[in-house]
C-alpha positions as CSV (number, residue, x, y, z in Angstrom):
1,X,38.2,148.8,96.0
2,X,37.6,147.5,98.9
3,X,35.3,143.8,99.1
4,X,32.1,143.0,100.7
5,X,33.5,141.4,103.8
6,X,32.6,137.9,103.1
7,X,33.8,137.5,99.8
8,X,37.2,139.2,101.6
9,X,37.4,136.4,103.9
10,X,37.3,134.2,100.9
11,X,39.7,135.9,98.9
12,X,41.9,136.3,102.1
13,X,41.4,132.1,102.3
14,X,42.5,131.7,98.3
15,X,45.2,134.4,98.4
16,X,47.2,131.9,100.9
17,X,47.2,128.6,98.9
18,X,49.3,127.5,96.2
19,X,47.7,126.6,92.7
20,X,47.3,122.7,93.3
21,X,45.5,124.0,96.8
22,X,43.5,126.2,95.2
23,X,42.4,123.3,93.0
24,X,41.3,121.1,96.2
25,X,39.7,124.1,97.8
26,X,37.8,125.0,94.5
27,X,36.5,121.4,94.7
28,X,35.4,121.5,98.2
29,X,33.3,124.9,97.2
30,X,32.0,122.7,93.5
31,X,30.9,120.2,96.3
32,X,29.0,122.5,98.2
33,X,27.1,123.5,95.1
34,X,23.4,121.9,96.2
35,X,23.4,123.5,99.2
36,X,23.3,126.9,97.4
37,X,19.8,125.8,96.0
38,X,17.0,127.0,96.4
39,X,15.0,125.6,99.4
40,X,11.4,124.5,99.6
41,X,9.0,126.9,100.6
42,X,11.3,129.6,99.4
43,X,10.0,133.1,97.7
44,X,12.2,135.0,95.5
45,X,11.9,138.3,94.0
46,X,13.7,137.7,91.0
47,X,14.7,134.8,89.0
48,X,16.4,134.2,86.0
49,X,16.9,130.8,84.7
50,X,18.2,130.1,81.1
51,X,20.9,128.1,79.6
52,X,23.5,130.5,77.9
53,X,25.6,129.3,74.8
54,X,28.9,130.1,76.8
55,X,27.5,127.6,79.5
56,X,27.1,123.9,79.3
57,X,23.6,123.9,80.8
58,X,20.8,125.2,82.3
59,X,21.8,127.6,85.2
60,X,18.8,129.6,87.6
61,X,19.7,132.2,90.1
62,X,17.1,133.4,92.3
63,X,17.4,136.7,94.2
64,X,15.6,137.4,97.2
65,X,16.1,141.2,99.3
66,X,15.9,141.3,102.9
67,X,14.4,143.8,104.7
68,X,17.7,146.3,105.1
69,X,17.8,146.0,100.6
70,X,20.8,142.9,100.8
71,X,20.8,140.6,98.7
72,X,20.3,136.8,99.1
73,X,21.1,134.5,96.2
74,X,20.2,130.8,95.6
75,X,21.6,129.4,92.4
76,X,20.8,125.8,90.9
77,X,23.5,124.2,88.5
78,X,22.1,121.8,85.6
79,X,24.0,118.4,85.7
80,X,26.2,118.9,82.9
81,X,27.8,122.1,84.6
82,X,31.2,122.1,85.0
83,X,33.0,122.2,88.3
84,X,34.4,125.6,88.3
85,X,30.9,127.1,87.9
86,X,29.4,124.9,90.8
87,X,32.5,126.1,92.9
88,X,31.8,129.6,91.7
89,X,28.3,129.6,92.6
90,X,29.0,128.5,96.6
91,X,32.0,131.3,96.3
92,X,29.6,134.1,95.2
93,X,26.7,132.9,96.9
94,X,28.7,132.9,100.2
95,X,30.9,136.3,99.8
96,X,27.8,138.2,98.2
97,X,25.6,137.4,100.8
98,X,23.9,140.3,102.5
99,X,25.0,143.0,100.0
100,X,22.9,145.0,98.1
101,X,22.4,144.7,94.5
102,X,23.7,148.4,93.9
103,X,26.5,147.2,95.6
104,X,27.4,144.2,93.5
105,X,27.2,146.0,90.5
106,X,30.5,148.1,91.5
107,X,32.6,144.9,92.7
108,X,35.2,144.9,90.0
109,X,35.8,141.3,88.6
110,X,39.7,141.2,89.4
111,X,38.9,139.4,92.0
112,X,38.5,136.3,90.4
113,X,42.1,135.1,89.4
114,X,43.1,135.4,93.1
115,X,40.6,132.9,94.1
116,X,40.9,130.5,91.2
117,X,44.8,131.2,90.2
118,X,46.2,132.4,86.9
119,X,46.1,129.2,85.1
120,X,42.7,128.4,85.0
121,X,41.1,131.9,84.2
122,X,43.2,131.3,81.1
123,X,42.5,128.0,80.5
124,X,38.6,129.0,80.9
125,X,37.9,132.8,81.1
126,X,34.3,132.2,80.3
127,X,33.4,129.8,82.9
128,X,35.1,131.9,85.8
129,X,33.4,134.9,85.0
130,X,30.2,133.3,84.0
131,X,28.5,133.4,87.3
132,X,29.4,137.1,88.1
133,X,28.1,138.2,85.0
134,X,24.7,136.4,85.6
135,X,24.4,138.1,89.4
136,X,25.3,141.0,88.1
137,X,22.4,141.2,85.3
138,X,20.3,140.1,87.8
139,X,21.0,142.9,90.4
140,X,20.7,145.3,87.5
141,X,17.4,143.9,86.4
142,X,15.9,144.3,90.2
143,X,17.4,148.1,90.2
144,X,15.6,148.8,86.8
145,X,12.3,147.1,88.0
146,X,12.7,149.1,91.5
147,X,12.9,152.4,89.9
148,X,10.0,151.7,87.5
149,X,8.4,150.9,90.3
150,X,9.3,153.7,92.2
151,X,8.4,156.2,89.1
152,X,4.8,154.9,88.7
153,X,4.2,155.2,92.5
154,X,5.2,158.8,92.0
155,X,3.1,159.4,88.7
């Protein structure tokens, strides 16, 4: 399977680094975090905010489609959420920028241990696939309402 180009690049960048890189890098994407929030005066189609027992707290991901049907996600991180999640969140938001929600829902998640390494998927398999999982739902969620949509229009 081949990536969305974006999260290629990204992939492409982790693929490179040793593990205690990958650490710094992760960091620099955790610190990045707030400026994958949501901006003022910004609409969204869809948003989902809840707090999840697998997640430490409170996390809200807005979806918003551009004209050509890709997807644009802002994501905001309560303060107790751990640092792999807020790098996760600039990671995904970046790489999945611009695809299209039908899209998303085939990227496999194998992905994942080549950005973050081995080591930590093990150490926290929930938290690195945390994220994915909750853009995921949400993509499905906005293909479900579309074709409801679409089937009452055509009723």
């Amino acid at each position: 399977m081949s990536y969305p180009a974006k999260l290629s690049s990204i992939i492409e960048l982790f693929s490179g680094l040793s593990d205690a890189e990958k650490r710094e890098t992760l960091i620099a994407y955790a610190d990045q975090a707030k400026s994958q929030e949501p901006r003022g005066g910004d609409t969204f189609d869809l948003e989902d905010v809840r707090k999840d027992e697998e997640c430490t707290d409170t996390v809200a991901i807005f979806l918003r489609l551009n004209d050509q049907g890709g997807a644009h996600f802002r994501i905001t991180l309560g303060p107790q959420v751990q640092t792999l999640t807020k790098a996760m969140s600039s990671i995904l938001c970046k790489g999945l920028d611009g695809v299209s929600p039908e899209e998303i829902l085939e990227i496999p998640a194998d992905f994942v241990p080549k950005i973050v390494g081995a080591e930590l998927v093990r150490l926290r398999s929930q938290t690195v696939y945390y994220l994915l999982t909750r853009i995921k739902s949400v993509s499905k969620v906005w293909i479900h309402r579309q074709r409801s949509a679409s089937q009452d229009n055509n009723a």
